[in-house]
N, C-alpha and C positions, 0 to 999 in steps of 0.2 A: 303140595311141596314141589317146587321145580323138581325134576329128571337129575341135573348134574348136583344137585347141592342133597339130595336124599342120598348118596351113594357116600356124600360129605360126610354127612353126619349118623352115618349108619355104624361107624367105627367106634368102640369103645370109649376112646377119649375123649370124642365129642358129643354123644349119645347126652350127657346130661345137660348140654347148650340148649338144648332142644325140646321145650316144654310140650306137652300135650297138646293139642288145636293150636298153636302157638307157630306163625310165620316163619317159615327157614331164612328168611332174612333178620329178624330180629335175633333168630339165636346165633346168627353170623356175626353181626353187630355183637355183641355179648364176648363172643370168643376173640374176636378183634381188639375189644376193649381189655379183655385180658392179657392176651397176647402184649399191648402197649404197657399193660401195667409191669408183667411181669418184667420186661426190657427194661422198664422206668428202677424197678428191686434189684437188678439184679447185681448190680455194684456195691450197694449199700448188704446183699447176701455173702457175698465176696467178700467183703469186712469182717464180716461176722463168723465166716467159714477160718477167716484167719485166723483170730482170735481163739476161735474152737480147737483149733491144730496145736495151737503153742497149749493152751489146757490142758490136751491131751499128753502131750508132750511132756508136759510136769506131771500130771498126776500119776503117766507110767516112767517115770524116774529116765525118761530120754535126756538128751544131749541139746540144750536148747540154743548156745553159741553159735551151730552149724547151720540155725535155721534163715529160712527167705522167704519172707521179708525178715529182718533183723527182729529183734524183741523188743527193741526201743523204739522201732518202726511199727509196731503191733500197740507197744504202751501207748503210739503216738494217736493209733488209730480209737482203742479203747476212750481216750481224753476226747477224743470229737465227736465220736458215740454218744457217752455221757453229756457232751457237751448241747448238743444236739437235744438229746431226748429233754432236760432240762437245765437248764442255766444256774438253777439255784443248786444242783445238786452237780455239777461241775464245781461253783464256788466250794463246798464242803470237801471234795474229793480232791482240789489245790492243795487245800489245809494240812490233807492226813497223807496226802502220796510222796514218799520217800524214796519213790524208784528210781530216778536221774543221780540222787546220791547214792544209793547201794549201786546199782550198773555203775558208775563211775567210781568208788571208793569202795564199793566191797561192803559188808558186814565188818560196822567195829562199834566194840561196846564201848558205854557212856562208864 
């Protein structure tokens, strides 16, 4: 192993890039590769962290009006999620989501 790239990968976090007999470049390549990936995630985690927040939010009986991004901004995001992961289960989830009317109109019985 080169001199400068053993001191690299001597560190914890990188220790497992680093297979047995296995070239300190290839386990460079490897973490690089990740490193891109993770940059490529990390917008689409951001979504998902928002989502999580407003969850939380309702499940401990918080104040969800005050939040930011907005909740209809959060609904909007959840729809491209869904929409995303599959198309045919967007169509079904058109069907049954009632949210743009309750946020606009409130709960009112039929």
């Amino acid at each position: 192993m080169k001199p400068e790239l053993e001191q690299y990968f001597s560190s914890a976090r990188l220790a497992p890039y680093l297979l047995p007999g296995e070239a300190a470049d290839v386990a460079s390549a490897r973490y690089q590769w990740n490193l891109r990936l993770a940059e490529a995630l990390l917008p689409s985690l951001s979504r998902l962290r928002t989502i999580k927040a407003l969850r939380n939010r309702i499940a401990h009986h918080e104040p969800i009006w005050k939040m930011t991004p907005t909740v209809d901004e959060v609904h909007q995001t959840c729809l491209e999620i869904v929409s995303g992961m599959s198309a045919a289960a967007a169509v079904e989830l058109a069907k049954i989501d009632r949210f743009s009317s309750v946020y606009t109109n409130g709960l009112k019985e039929k």
